[in-house]
ZAFI-125153 format. One record per residue (C-alpha): residue number from 1; residue in one letter; chain; x, y, z. Coordinates in steps of 0.001 Angstrom, whole numbers. Each point is the difference from the previous one (the first is absolute). Example, Ala and Ser with C-alpha at 12.3 -4.5 7.8 and 13.67 -1.06 7.14 Angstrom:
REM ZAFI-125153
(rec 1,A,A,(12300,-4500,7800)) (rec 2,S,A,(1370,3440,-660)) 
REM end
This chain:
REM ZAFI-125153
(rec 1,X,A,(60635,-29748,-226773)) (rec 2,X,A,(3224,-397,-767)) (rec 3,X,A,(1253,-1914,3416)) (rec 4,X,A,(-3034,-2434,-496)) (rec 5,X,A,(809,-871,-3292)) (rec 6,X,A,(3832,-1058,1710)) (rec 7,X,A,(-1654,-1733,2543)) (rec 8,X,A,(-2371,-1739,-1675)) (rec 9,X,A,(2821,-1111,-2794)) (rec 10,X,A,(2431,-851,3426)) (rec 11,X,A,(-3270,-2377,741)) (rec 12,X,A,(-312,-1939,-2778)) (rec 13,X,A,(4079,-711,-451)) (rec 14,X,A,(-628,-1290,3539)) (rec 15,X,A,(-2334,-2474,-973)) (rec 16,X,A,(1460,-640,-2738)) (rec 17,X,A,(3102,-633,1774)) (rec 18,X,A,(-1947,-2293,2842)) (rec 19,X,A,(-878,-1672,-3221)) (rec 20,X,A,(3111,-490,-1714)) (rec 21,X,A,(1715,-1296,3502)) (rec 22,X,A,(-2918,-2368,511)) (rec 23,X,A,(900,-1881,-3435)) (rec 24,X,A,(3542,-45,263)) (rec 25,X,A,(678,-453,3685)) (rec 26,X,A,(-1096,-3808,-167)) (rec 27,X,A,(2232,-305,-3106)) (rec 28,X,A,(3112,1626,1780)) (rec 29,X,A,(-1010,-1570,3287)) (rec 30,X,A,(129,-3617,-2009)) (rec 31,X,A,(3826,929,-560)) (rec 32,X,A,(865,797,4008)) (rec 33,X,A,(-2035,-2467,1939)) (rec 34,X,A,(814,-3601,253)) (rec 35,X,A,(-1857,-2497,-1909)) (rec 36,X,A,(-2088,-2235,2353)) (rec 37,X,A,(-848,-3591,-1150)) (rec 38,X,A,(-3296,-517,2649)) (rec 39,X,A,(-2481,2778,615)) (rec 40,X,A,(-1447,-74,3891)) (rec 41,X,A,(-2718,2199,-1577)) (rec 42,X,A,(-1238,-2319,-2678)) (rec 43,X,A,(1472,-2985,1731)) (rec 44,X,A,(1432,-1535,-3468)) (rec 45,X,A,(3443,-201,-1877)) (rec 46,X,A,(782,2919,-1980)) (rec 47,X,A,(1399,-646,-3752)) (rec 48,X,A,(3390,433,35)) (rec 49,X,A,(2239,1638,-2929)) (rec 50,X,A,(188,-2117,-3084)) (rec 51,X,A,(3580,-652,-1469)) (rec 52,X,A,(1062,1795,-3452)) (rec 53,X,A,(-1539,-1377,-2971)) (rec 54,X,A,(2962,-2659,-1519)) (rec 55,X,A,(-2561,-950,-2769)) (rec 56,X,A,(-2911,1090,-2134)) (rec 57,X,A,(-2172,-2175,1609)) (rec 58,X,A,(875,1397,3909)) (rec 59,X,A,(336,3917,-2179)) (rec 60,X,A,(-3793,-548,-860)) (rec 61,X,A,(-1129,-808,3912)) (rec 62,X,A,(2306,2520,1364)) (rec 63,X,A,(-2003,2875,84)) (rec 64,X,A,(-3340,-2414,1381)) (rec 65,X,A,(2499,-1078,3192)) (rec 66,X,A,(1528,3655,419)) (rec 67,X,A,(-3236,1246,253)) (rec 68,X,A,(-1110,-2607,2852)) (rec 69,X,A,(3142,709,1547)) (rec 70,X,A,(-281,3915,-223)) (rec 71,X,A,(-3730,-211,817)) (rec 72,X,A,(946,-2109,3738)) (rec 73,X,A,(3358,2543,214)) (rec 74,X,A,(-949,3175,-658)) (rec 75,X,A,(1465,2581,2550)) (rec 76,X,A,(-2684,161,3302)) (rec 77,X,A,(-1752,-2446,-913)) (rec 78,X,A,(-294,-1634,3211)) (rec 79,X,A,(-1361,3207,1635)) (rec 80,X,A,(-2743,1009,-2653)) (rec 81,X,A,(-1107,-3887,521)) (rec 82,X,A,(223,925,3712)) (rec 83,X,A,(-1821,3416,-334)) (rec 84,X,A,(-2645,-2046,-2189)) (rec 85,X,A,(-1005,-2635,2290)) (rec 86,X,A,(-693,2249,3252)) (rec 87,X,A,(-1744,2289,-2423)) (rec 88,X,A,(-2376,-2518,-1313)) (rec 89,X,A,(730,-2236,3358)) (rec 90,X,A,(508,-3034,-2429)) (rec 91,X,A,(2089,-1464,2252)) (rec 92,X,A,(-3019,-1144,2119)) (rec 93,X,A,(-1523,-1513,-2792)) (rec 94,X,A,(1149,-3333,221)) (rec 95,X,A,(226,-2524,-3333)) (rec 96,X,A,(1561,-3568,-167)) (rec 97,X,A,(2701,1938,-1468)) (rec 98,X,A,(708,1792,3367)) (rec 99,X,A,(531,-3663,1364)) (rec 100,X,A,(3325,-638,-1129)) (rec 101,X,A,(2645,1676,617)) (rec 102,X,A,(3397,-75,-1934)) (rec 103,X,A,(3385,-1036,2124)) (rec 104,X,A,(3280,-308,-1416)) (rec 105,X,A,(1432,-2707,-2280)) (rec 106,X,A,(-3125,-714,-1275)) (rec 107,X,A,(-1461,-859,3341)) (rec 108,X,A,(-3845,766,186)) (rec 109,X,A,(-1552,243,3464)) (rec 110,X,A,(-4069,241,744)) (rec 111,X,A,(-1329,2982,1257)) (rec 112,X,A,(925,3580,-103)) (rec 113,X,A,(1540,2980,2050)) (rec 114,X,A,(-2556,2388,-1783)) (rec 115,X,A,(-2071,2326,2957)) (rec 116,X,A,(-3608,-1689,576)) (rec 117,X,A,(1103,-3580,-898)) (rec 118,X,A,(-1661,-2651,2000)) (rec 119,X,A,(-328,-3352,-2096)) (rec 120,X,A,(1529,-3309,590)) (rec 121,X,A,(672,1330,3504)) (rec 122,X,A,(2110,2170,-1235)) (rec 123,X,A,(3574,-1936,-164)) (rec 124,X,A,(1911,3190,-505)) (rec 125,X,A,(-1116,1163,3279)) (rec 126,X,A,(1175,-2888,1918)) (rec 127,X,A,(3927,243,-1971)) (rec 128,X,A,(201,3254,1443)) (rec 129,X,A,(-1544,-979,3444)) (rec 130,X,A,(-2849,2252,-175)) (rec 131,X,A,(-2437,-2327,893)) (rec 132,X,A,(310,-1369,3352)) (rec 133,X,A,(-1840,-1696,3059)) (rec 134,X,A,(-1530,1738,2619)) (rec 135,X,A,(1143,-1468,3955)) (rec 136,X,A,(-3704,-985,-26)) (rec 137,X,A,(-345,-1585,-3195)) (rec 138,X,A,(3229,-2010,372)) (rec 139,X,A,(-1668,-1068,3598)) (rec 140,X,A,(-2953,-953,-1768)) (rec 141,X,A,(1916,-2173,-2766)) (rec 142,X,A,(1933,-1958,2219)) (rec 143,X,A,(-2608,-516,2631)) (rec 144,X,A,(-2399,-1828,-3197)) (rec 145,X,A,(3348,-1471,-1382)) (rec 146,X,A,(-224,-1488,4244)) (rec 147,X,A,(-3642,-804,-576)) (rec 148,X,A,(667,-2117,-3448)) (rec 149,X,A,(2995,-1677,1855)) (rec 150,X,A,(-1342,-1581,2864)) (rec 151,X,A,(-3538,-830,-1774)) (rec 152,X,A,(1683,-2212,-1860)) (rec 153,X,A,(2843,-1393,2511)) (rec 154,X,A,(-3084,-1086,1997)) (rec 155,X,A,(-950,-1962,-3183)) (rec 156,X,A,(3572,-1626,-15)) (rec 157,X,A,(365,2591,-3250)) (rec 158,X,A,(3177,2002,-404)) (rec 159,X,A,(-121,3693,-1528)) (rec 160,X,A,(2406,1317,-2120)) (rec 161,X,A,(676,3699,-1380)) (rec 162,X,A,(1637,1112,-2672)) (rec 163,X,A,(-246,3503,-1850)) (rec 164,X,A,(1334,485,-3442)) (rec 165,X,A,(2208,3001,-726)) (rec 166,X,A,(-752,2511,-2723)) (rec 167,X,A,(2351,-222,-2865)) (rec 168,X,A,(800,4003,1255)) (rec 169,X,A,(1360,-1332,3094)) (rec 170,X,A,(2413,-2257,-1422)) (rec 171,X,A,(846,1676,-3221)) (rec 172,X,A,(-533,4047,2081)) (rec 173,X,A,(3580,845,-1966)) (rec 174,X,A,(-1683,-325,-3231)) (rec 175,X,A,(-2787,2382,579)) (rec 176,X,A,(276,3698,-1776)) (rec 177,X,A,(2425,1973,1525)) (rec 178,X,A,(-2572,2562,1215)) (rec 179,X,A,(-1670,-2666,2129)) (rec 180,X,A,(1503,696,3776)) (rec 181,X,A,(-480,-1826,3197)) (rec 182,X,A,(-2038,2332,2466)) (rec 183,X,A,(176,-2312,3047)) (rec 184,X,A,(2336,-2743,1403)) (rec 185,X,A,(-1800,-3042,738)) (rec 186,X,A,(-3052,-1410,-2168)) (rec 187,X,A,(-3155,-1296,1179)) (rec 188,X,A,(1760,-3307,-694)) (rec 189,X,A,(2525,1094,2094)) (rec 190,X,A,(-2402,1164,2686)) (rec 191,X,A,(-2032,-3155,-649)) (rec 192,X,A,(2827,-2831,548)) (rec 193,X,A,(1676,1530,2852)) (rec 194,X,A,(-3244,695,2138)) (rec 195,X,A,(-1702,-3675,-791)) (rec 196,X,A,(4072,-1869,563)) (rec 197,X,A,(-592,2621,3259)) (rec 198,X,A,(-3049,-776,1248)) (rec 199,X,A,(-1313,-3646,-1504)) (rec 200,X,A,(1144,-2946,-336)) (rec 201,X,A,(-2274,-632,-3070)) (rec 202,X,A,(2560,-1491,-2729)) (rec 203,X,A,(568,2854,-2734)) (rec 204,X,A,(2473,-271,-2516)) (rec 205,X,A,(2192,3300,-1796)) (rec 206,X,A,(842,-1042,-3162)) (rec 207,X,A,(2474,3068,-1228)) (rec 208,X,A,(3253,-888,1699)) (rec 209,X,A,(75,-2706,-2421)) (rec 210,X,A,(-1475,1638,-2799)) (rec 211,X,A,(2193,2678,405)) (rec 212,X,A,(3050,-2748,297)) (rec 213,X,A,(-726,-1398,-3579)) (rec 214,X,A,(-525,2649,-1933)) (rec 215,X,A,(3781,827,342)) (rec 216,X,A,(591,-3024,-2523)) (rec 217,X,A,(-3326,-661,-1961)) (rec 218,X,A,(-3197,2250,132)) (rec 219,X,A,(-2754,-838,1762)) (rec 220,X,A,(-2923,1904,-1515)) (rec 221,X,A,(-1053,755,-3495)) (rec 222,X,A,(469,3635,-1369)) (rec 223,X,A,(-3042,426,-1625)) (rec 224,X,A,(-2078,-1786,2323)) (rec 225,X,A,(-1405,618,3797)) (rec 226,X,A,(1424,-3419,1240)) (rec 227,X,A,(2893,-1996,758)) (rec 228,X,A,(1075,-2453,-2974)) (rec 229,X,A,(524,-3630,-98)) (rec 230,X,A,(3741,124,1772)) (rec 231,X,A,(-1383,2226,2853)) (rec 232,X,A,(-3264,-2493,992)) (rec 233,X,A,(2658,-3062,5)) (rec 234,X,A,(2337,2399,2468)) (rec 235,X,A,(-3804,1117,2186)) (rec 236,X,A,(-1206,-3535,-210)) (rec 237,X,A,(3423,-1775,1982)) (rec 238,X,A,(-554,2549,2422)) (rec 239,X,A,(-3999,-554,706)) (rec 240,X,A,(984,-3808,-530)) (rec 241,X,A,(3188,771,2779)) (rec 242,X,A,(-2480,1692,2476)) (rec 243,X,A,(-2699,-3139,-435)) (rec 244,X,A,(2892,-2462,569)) (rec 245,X,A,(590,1546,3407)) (rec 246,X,A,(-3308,-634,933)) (rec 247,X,A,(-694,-3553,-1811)) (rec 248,X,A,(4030,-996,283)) (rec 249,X,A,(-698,-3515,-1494)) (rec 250,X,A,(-2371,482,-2863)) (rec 251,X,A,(1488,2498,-2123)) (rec 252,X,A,(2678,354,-1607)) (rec 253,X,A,(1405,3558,-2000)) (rec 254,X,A,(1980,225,-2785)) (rec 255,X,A,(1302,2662,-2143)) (rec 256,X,A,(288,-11,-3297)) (rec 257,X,A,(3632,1166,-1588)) (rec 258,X,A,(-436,2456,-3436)) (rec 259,X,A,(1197,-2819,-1821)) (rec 260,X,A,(-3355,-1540,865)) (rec 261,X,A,(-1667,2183,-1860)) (rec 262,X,A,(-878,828,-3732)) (rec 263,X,A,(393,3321,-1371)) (rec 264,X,A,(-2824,990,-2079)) (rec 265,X,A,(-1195,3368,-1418)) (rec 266,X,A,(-2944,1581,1469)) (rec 267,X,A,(-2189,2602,-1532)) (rec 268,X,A,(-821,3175,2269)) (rec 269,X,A,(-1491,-863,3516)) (rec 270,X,A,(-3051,1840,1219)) (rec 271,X,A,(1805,3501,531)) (rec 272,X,A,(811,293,-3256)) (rec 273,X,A,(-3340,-1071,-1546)) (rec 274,X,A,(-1743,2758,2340)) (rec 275,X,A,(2684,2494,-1278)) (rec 276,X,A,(-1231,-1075,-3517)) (rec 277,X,A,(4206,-265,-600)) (rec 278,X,A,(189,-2570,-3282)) (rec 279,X,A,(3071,-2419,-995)) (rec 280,X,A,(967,-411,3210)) (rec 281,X,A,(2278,-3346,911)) (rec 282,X,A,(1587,-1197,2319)) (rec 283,X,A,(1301,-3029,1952)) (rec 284,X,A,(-1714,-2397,2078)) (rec 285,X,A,(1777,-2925,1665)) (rec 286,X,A,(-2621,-3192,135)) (rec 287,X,A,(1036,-2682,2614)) (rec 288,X,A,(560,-3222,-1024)) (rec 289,X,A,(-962,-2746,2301)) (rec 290,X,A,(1302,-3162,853)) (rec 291,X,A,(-2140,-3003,-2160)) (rec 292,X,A,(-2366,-1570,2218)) (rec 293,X,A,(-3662,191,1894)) (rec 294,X,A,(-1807,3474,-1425)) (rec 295,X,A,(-2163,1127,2379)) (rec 296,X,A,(-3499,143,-1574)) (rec 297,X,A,(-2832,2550,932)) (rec 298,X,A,(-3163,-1766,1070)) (rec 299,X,A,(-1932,2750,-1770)) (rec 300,X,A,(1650,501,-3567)) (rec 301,X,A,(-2688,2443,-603)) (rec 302,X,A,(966,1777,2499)) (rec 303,X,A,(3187,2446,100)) (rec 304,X,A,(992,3338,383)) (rec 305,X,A,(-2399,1752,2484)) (rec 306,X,A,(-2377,-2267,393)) (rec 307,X,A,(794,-2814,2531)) (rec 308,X,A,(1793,-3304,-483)) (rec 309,X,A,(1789,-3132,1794)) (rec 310,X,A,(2709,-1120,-1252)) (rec 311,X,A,(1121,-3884,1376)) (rec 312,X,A,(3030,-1652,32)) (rec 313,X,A,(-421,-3632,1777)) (rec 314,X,A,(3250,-535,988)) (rec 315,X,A,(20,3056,3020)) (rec 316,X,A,(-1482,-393,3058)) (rec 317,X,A,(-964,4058,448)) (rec 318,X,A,(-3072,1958,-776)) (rec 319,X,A,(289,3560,-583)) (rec 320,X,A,(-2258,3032,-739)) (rec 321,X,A,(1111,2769,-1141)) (rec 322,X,A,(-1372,3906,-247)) (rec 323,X,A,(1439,1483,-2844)) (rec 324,X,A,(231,2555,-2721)) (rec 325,X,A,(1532,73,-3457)) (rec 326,X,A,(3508,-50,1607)) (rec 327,X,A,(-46,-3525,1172)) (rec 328,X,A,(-1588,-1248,-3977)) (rec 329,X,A,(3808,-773,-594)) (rec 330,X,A,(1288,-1636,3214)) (rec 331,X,A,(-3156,-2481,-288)) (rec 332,X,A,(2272,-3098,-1929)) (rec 333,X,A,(2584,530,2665)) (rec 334,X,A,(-2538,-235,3694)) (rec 335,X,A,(-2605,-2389,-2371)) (rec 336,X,A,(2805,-2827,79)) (rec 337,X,A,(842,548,3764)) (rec 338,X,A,(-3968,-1161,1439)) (rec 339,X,A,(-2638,-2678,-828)) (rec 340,X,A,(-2343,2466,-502)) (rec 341,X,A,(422,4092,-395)) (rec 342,X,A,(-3190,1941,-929)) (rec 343,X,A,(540,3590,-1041)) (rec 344,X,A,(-1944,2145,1207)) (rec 345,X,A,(-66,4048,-1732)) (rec 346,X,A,(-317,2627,2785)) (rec 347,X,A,(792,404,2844)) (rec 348,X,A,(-962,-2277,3503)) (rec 349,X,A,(-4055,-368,1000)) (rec 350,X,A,(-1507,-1291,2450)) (rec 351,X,A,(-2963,-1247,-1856)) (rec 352,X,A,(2374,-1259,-3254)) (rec 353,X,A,(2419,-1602,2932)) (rec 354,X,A,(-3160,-2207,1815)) (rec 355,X,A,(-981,-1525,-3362)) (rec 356,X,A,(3214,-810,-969)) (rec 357,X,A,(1643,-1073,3012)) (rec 358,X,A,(-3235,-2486,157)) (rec 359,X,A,(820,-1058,-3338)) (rec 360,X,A,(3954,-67,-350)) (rec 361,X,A,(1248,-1310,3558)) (rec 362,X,A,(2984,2185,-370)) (rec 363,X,A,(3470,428,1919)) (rec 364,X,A,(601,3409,-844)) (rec 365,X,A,(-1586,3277,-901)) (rec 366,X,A,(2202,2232,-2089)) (rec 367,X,A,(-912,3591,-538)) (rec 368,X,A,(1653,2115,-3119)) (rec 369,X,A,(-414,3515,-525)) (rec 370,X,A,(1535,2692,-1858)) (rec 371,X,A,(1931,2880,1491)) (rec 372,X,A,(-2026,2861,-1605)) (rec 373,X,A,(-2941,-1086,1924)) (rec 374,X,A,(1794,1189,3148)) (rec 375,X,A,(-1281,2089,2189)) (rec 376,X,A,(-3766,-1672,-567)) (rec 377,X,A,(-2094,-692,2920)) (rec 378,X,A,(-601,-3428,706)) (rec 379,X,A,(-2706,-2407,-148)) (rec 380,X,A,(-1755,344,3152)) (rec 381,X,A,(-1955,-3580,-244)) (rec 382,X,A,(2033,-1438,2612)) (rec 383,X,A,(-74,2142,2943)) (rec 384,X,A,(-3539,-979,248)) (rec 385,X,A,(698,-3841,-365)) (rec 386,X,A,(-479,-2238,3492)) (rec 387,X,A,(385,-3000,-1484)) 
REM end
């Protein structure tokens, strides 16, 4: 009777010393580990330690902030979180929170690193190279790249295209520390080097000088998915470059210096309004053009996605371009190099290319798309096309 009584009294001081060590071991483990300032769990900044009150004013909110900073800080934290989500598999649960994930230096990049995450095409997945082409499916891309080529050279047409990086491609550094490559070459990669391989369709790579210019001014917003103001004048002198070579005596490039541009304050870009982050500013360089002829857009009441010509009588060149919300800022810059450029959003159709080649008599057909769309199988309209 006796020896149960010890044993049942050894019981209990063992749960109640599970239970004791289960409080205190966050609070002790909060003094050893390293405070982190981004959680890969959560995918958000972590509060960081407030500074010693100085006045009775800071005094009063010191305990508020101290407890935000204790609550993101306490010791383990990131493993309970960890535990938590496979538990309740969470992680799989996608909200527009999950869609932004939280770089360095206040850089925010779209999509997330989070197991089961498959929106926007997942632009994580191509920074690490995890999304690639197949041998077949970059066979089958250039082959209707081929097809859209010589369609329109037999129409005295010339093709041009052009894929827009992802802001993780040019800014990778700034990415979370946790975020690793898992392969060497991108589908990009893959992509450029079999079409420059195999085609002679003319594509155009627009990081080397992306990746040039953001050494002295950046080139994409933080808290937006695109490129800012100063980046679409550096893209634009290269598409404008590339159409030269091919029209040598009707255009004519030009790049604007940063002292050609205004310096305003922007409010936060789209990555930061589906992060619901508030009071976020910061700056956006507006070009400032020469006075002189504005191109006007036939349809005013038309913009955005829906489709509109602009004209500019003084060019000789008629352009349509395929497009997506990438090329919304390099539009001023290609509007004033053609007589008439009609934007088209989406990317090239057969049916949408008839009507408007009918319609538009143009010189060139310029294709834009953006990088996370790679690897996507192609629009197979033309490799049944005769005419």
């Amino acid at each position: 009777m006796k020896m149960k009584f010890n044993l049942y009294k050894i019981e209990k001081l063992i749960i109640i010393f599970v239970f004791l060590l289960s409080i205190f071991l966050p609070f002790i483990g909060s003094f050893v580990q390293k405070d982190e300032f981004v959680s890969s769990v959560e995918n958000r900044n972590l509060a960081e330690i407030p500074a010693l009150p100085h006045s009775l004013a800071s005094f009063i909110e010191y305990p508020e902030k101290f407890n935000s900073y204790y609550a993101d800080n306490f010791g383990f934290r990131g493993l309970l979180n960890e535990a938590y989500f496979m538990l309740t598999d969470k992680r799989i649960n996608k909200t527009p929170f999950d869609d932004v994930t939280f770089g360095q230096n206040e850089w925010l990049f779209l999509g997330s690193i989070k197991p089961g995450y498959d929106r926007y095409d997942d632009p994580i997945g191509d920074a690490i190279n995890k999304n690639l082409f197949t041998k077949e499916e970059l066979n089958n891309f250039a082959q209707s790249l081929i097809k859209i080529d010589d369609w329109l050279k037999n129409k005295g047409i010339e093709y041009l295209f052009i894929i827009a990086p992802n802001k993780h491609t040019i800014y990778f550094e700034y990415l979370p520390d946790y975020i690793k490559k898992i392969n060497d070459k991108s589908a990009m990669d893959q992509l450029m080097s079999y079409l420059k391989k195999h085609t002679n369709v003319n594509v155009l790579d627009l990081r080397d000088c992306l990746f040039d210019e953001k050494k002295k001014h950046e080139v994409y917003f933080k808290s937006d998915t695109h490129w800012n103001h100063y980046g679409a004048n550096v893209v634009q002198y290269e598409i404008l470059k590339k159409i030269r070579s091919l029209f040598p005596l009707h255009i004519n490039p030009y790049l604007l210096g940063y002292n050609q541009f205004s310096i305003e304050n922007m409010e936060g870009g789209d990555l930061a309004g589906i992060a619901k982050i508030q009071n976020v500013v910061e700056t956006d360089p507006k070009p400032i053009f020469e006075k002189g002829f504005l191109p006007r857009n036939e349809t005013p009441e038309n913009t955005g996605e829906k489709t509109h010509t602009f004209v500019c009588e003084t060019k000789k060149l008629n352009a349509i371009i395929f497009r997506d919300s990438f090329f919304e800022v390099l539009i001023p810059y290609i509007s004033r190099q053609f007589n008439r450029s009609t934007y088209i959003w989406g990317r090239v159709d057969y049916s949408l290319l008839t009507e408007f080649i009918e319609k538009e008599k143009p010189d060139i057909v310029i294709e834009e798309v953006i990088e996370r769309a790679l690897p996507y199988k192609i629009n197979s309209d033309f490799f049944d096309v005769s005419d």
